[in-house]
C-alpha positions as CSV (number, residue, x, y, z in Angstrom):
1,X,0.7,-43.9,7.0
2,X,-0.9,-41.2,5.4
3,X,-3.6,-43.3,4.4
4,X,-4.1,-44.2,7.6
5,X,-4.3,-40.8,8.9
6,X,-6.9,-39.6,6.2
7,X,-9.0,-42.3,7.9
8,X,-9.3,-40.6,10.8
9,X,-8.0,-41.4,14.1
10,X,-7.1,-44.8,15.7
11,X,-7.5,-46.6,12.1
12,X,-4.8,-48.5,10.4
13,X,-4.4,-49.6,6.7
14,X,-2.8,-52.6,4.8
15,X,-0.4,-51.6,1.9
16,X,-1.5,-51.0,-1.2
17,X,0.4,-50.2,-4.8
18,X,-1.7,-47.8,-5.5
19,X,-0.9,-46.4,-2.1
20,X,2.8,-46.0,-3.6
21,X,1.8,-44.3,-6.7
22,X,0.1,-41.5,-4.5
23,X,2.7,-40.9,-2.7
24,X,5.5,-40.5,-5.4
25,X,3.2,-38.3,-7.1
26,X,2.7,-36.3,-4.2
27,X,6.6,-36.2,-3.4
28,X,6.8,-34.7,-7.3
29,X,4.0,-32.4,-6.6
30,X,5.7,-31.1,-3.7
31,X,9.1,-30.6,-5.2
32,X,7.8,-29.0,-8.3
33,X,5.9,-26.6,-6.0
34,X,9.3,-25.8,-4.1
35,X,10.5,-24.5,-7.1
36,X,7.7,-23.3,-8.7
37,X,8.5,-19.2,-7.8
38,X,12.0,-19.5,-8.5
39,X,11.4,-20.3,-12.6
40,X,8.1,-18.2,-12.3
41,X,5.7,-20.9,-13.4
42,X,3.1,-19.5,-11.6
43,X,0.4,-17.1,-13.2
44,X,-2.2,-15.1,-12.3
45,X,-6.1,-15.1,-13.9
46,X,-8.1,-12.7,-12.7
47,X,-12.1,-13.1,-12.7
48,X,-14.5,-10.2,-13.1
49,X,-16.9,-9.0,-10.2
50,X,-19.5,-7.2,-11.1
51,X,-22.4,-5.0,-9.5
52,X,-26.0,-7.0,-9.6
53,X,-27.1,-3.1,-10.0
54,X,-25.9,-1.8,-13.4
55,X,-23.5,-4.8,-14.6
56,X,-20.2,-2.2,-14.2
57,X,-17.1,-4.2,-12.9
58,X,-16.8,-3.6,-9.3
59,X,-13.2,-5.8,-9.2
60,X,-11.2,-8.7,-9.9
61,X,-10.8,-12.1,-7.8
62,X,-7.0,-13.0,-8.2
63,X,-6.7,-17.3,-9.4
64,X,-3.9,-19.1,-9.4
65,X,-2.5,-21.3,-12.1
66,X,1.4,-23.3,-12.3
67,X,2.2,-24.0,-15.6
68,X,5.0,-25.9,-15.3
69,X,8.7,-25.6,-17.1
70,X,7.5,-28.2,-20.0
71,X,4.6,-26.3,-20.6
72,X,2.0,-28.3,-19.0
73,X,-0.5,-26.9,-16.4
74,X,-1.9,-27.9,-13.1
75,X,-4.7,-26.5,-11.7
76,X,-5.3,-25.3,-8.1
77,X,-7.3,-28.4,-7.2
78,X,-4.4,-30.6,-8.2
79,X,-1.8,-29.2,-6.1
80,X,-2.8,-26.9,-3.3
81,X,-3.9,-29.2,-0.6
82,X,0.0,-30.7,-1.1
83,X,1.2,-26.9,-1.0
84,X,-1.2,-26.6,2.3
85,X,0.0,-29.9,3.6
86,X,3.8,-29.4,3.3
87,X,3.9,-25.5,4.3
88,X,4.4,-24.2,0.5
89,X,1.5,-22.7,0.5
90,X,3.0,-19.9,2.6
91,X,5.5,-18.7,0.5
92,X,3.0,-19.0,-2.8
93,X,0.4,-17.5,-1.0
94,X,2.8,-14.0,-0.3
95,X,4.0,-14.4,-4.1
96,X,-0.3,-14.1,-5.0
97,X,-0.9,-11.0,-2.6
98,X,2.1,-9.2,-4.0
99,X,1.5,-9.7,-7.4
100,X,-1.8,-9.0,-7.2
101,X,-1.5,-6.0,-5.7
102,X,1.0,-4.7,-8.0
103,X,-1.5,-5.3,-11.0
104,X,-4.3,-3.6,-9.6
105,X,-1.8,-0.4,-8.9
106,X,-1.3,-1.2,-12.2
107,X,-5.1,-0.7,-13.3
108,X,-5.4,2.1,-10.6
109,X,-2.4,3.8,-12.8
110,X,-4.3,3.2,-15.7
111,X,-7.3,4.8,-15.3
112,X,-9.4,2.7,-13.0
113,X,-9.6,3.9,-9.4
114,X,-11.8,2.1,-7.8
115,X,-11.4,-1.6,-8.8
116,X,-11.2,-3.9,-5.9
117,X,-8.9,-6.8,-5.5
118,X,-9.8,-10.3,-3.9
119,X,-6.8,-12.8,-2.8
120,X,-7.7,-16.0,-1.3
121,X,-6.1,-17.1,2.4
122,X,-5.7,-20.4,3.5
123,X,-6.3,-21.5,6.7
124,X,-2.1,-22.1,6.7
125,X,-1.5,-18.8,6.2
126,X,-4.0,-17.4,8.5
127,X,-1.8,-19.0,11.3
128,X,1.5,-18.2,10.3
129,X,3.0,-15.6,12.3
130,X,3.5,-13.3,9.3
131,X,0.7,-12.9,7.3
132,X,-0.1,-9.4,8.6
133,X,3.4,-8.2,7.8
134,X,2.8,-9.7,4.2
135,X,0.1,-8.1,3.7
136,X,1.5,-4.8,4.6
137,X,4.7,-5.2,2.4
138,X,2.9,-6.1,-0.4
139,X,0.7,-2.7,-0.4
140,X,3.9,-0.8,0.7
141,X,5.4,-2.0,-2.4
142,X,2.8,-1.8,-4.8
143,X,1.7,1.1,-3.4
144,X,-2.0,0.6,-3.6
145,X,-4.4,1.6,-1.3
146,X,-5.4,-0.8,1.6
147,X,-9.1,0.1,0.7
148,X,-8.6,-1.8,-2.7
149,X,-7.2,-5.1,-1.5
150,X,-9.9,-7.6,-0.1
151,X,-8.4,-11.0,2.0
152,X,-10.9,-14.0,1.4
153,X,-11.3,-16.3,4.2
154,X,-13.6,-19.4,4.3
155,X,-15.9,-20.8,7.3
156,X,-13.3,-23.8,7.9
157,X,-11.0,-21.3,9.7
158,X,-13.4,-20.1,12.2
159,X,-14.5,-23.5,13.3
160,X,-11.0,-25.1,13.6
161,X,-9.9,-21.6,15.8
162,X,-12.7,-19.1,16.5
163,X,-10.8,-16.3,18.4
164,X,-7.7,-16.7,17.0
165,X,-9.0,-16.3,13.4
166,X,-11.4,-13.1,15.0
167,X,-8.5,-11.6,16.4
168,X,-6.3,-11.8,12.5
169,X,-8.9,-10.5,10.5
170,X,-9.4,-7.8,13.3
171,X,-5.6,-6.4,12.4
172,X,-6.3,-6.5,8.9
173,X,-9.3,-4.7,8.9
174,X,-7.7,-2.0,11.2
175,X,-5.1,-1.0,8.0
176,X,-8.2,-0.7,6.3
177,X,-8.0,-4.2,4.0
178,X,-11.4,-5.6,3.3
179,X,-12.6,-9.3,4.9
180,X,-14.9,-11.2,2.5
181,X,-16.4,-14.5,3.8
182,X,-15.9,-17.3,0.9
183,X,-18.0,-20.4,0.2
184,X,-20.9,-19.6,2.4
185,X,-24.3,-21.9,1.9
186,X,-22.2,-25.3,1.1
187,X,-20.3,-26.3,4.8
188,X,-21.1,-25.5,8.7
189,X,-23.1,-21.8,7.6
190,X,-23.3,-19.6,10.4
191,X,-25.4,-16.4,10.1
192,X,-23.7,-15.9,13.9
193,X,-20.2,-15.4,12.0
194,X,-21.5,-11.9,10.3
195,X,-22.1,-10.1,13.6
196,X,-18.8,-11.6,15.3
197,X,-16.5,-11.0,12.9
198,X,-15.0,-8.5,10.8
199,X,-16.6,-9.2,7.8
200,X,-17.1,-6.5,4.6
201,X,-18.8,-9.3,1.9
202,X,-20.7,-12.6,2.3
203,X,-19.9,-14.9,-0.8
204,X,-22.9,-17.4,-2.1
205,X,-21.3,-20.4,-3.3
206,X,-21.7,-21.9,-6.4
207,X,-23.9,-25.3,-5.5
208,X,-26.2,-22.8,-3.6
209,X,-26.6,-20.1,-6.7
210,X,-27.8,-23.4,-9.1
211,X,-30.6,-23.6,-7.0
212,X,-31.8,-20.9,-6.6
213,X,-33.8,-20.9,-10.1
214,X,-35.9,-23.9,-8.7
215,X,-38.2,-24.8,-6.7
216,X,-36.0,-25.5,-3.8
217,X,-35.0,-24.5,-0.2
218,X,-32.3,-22.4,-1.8
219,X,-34.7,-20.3,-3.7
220,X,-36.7,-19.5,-0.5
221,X,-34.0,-19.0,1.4
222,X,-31.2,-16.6,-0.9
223,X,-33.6,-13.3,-0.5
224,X,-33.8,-13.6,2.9
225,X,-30.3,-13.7,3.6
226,X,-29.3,-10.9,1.4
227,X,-31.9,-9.1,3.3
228,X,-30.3,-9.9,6.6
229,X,-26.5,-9.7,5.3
230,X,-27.9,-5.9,4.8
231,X,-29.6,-5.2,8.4
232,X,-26.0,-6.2,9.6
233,X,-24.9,-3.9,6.6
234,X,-22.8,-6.9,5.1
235,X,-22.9,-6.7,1.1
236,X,-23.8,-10.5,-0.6
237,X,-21.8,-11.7,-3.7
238,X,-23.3,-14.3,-5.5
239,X,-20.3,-16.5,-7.3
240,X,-20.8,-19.0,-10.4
241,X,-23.7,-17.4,-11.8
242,X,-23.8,-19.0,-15.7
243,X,-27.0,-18.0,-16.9
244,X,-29.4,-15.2,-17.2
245,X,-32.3,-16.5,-15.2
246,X,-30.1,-17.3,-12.2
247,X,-28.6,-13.1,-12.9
248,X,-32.3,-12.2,-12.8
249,X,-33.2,-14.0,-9.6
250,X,-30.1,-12.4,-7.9
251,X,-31.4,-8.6,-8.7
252,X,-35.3,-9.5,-7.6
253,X,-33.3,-10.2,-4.2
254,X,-31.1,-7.1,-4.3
255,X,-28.1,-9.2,-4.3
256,X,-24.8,-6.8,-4.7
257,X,-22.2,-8.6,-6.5
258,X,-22.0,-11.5,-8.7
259,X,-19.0,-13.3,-10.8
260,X,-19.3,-16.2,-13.2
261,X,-19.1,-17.4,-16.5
262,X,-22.3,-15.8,-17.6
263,X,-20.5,-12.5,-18.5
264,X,-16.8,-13.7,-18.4
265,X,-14.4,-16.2,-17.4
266,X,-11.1,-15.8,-16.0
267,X,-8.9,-13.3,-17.7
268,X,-5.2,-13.4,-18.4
269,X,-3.2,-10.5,-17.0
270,X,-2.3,-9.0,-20.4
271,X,-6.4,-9.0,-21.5
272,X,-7.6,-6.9,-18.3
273,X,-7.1,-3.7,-19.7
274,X,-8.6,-4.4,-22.8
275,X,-11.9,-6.1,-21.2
276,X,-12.3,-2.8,-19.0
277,X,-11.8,-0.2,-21.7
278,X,-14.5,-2.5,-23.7
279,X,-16.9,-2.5,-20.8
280,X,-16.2,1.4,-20.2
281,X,-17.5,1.7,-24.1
282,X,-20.7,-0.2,-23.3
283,X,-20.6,-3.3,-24.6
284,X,-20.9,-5.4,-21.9
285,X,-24.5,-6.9,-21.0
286,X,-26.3,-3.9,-19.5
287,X,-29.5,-5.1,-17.5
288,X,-32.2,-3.2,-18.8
289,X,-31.3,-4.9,-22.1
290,X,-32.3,-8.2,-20.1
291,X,-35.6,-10.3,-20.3
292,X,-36.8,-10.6,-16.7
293,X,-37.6,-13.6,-14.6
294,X,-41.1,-12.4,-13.8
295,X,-41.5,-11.6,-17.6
296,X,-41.0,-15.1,-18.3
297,X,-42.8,-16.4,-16.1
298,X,-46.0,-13.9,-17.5
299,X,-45.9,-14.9,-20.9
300,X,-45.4,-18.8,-19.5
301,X,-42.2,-19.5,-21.6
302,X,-39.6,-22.2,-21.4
303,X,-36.8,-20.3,-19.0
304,X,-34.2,-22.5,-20.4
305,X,-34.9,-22.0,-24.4
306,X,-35.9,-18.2,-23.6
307,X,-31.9,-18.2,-22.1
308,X,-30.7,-20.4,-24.0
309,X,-26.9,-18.6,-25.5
310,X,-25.8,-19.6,-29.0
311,X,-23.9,-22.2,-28.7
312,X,-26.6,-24.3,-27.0
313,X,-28.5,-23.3,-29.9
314,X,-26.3,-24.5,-32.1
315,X,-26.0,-28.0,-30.3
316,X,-29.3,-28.6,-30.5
317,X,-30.0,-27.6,-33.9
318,X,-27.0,-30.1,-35.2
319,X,-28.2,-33.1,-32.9
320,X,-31.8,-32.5,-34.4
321,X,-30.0,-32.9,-37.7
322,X,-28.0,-35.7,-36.8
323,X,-24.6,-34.8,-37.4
324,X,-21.3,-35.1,-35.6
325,X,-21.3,-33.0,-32.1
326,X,-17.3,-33.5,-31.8
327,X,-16.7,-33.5,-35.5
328,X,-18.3,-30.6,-36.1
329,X,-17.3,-28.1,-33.0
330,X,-14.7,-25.8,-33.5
331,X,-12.6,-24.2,-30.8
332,X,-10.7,-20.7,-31.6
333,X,-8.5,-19.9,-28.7
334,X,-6.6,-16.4,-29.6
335,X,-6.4,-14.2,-26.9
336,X,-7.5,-11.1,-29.4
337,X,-11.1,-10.8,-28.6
338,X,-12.0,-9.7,-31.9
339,X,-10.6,-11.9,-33.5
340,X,-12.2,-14.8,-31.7
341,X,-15.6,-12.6,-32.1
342,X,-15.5,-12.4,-36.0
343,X,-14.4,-16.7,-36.2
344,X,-16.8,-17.8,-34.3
345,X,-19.3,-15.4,-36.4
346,X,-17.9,-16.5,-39.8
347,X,-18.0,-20.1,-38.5
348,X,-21.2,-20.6,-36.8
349,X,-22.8,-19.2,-39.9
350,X,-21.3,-22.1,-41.4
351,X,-23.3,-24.3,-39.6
352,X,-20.5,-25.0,-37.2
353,X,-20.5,-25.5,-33.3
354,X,-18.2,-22.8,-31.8
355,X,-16.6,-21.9,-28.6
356,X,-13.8,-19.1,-28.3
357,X,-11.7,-18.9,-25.1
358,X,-9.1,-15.9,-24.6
359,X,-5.7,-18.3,-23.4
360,X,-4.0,-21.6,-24.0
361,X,-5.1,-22.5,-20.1
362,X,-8.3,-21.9,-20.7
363,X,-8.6,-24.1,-23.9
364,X,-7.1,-27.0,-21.8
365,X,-9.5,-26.3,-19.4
366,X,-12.9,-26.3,-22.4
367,X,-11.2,-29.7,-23.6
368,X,-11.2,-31.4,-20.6
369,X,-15.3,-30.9,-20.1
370,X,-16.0,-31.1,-24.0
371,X,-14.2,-32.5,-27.3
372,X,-13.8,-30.6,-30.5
373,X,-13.0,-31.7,-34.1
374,X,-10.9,-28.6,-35.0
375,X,-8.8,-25.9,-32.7
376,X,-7.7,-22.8,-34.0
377,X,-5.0,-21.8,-32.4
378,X,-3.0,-18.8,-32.1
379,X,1.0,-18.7,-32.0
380,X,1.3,-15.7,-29.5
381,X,-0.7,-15.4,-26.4
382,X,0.2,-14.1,-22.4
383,X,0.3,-18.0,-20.9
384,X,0.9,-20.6,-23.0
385,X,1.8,-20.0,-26.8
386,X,0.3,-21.8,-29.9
387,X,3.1,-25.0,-29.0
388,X,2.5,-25.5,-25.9
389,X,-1.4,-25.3,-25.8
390,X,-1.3,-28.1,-28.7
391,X,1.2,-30.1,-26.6
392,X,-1.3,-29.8,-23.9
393,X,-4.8,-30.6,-25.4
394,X,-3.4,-33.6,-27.6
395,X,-2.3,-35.4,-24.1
396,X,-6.6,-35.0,-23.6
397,X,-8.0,-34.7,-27.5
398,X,-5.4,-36.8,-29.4
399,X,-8.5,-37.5,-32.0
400,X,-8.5,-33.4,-32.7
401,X,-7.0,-31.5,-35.7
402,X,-5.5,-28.3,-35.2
403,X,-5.0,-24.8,-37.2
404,X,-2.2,-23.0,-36.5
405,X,-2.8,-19.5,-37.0
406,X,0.4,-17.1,-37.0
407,X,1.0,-13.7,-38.3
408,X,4.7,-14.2,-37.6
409,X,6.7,-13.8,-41.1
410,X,10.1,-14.1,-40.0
411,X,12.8,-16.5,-39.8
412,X,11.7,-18.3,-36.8
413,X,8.5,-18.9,-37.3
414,X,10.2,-21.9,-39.5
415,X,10.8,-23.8,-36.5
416,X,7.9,-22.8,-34.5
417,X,5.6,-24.6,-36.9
418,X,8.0,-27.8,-37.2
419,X,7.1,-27.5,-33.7
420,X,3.5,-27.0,-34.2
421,X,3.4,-30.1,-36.4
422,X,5.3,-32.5,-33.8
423,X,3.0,-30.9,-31.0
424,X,-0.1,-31.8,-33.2
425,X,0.4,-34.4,-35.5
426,X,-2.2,-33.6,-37.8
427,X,-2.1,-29.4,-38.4
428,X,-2.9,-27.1,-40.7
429,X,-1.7,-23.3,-41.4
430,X,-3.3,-19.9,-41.5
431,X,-1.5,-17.0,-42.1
432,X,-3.0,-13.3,-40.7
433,X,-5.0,-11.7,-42.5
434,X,-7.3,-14.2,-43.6
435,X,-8.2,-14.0,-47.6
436,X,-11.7,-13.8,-47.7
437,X,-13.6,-17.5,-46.9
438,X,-10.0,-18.9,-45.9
439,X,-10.9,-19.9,-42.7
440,X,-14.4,-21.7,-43.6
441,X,-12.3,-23.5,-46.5
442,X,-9.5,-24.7,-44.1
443,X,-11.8,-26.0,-41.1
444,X,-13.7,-27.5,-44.2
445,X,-10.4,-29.3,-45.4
446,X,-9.4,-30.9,-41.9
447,X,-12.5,-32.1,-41.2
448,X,-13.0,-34.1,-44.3
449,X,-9.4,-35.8,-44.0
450,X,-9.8,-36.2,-40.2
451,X,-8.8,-39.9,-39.8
């Protein structure tokens, strides 16, 4: 039946097995959702925004992960069209606007003001009777200021239900909460939308930003509709930017805003504050500091080897040499930043290929795009700990060897590396603080018995 109905209308389907499958997993799915808030297996990441201008963070966009009771995680993609489908996603979606307002009045209490705070809204919620009333009891609560919370909305909504979805985003604009089109450039685009609706931000999707560095319709069109988002006085946020060129071409069109993985990933809760007290020292990118497009294009370099980061670099270099890309790569995932810093430092030096990521979900996420030979892996982090992240990337890397690395010296630390080793199979130990050349010694070691 549902096949049928994902057909379209008036079409009809014969049985399949496979049809069976899809639905019991769906059935799970949907029960594990149900229960999801009650055990608290859902987190919150939060993605920096940051202004084209001077590269200060401007605010956060809240993302939701479930990691489930036996440590495992599912990603949005994998479970909120069932949440969507079966109603859940009414009930999540108020748990997400309530937590994420209480952590930004928890930045706001720490020092920063004026950071701004973007929750996704489904087209569900949108037409529930009480997503007004939501959003009011979650600032209520928190006790943040409507002026910091921004609802996203994508273009889906107006086309199923023009005037009802105008009239929603009216009333949350009138308590002062911030409307922020999402996904525009990849479905039905309408510049007609910015002058009819409420609408504070225009987000530039990801498949639109990648072109916009070629020669391409995208690359004509981008300046022109920054400069018309601003006649309407509309501010442009460009999202998935992951290299410098495509950061350079966003500030020759006076874009506003951009996020990506250029400058970060998604954060976990506890490293926020940390990541904003760094970048109120200075030592994130600044863009004066940048080579610029037109520079580039003076001097008649290669863009992508001028921009090339380090770890491309280092991928290059080792498949000129001939050696072993997933033998040789080494992931650290510690959710110290420092400490991943000085690793991947002390490593690549080596002659290894390193990545660093800042959380257990995150390291599940870089193994399912890549394989590495070695993970280092911290014991305590904010999501998943040392045990669970191994449990999770052998189900995807099974071939991998892993390094526990613990400064834990008590009595149950004992069991949490029997558990490491059942988790892993093959595992090594490092204890904090490293002796001098430890590390190089030990990533040296289980690679030459890797099976």
């Amino acid at each position: 039946m549902y096949a049928a109905k994902g057909s379209g209308r008036n079409k009809f389907c014969f049985f399949d097995p496979e049809m069976n499958k899809s639905v019991i997993k769906r059935m799970l799915t949907e029960r594990g959702i149900r229960n999801a808030p009650d055990y608290k297996e859902f987190v919150l990441f939060y993605q920096p925004v940051f202004n084209v201008s001077d590269g200060k963070v401007r605010g956060f966009e809240a993302l939701l992960r479930w990691i489930k009771a036996d440590g495992s995680v599912v990603f949005p993609d994998e479970f909120i069209g069932v949440a969507e489908e079966s109603g859940v996603i009414v009930p999540i979606g108020a748990w997400v606007l309530h937590e994420a307002c209480r952590f930004n009045r928890k930045l706001f209490d720490a020092g920063f003001k004026d950071m701004m705070m973007s929750v996704n809204i489904s087209a569900v919620q949108l037409g529930s009777k009480g997503l007004l009333d939501v959003i009011k009891s979650a600032l209520q609560e928190s006790g943040l200021c409507p002026e910091l919370l921004e609802i996203e909305v994508t273009e889906d909504l107006f086309i199923q239900s023009f005037d009802m979805t105008r009239d929603i985003l009216n009333k949350i604009k009138d308590i002062g909460v911030h409307v922020s089109l999402d996904g525009f450039g990849t479905g039905a685009s309408s510049l007609g939308y910015l002058q009819r609706l409420p609408i504070t931000n225009l987000k530039i999707d990801r498949p639109f930003i990648r072109e916009i560095t070629k020669n391409s319709d995208e690359n004509l069109m981008f300046p022109a509709i920054v400069a018309l988002a601003h006649q309407l006085k509309r501010r442009v946020v460009a999202v998935g930017v992951e290299t410098e060129i495509q950061l350079d071409k966003l500030a020759g069109s006076y874009c506003d805003y951009y996020q990506g993985y250029f400058c970060s990933k998604p954060i976990p809760a506890a490293g926020v504050l940390a990541f904003l007290r760094r970048e109120e020292r200075g030592d994130l990118l600044k863009l004066k500091n940048r080579v610029t497009f037109e520079n580039i294009q003076e001097r008649g370099q290669d863009q992508n080897s001028m921009l090339m980061d380090d770890s491309a670099a280092q991928t290059q270099d080792m498949e000129k040499k001939g050696l072993d890309m997933t033998g040789a790569s080494v992931l650290i995932v510690d959710d110290e930043p420092f400490i991943g810093s000085a690793l991947k430092r002390e490593l690549s030096g080596a002659g290894y290929y390193v990545e660093s990521v800042l959380s257990g979900m995150e390291a599940v996420e870089a193994v399912k795009q890549k394989k590495y030979g070695v993970v280092l892996i911290d014991q305590v982090m904010p999501d998943l700990d040392g045990v669970e992240t191994c449990k999770a990337i052998k189900k995807i890397s099974p071939e991998s060897v892993f390094i526990y690395m613990t400064g834990l010296f008590d009595r149950d630390n004992v069991v949490k590396e029997r558990q490491f080793a059942e988790a892993g199979g093959r595992v090594y130990f490092l204890y904090k603080p490293f002796a001098q050349g430890e590390v190089q010694d030990t990533v040296k070691m289980a690679l030459s018995r890797k099976e």
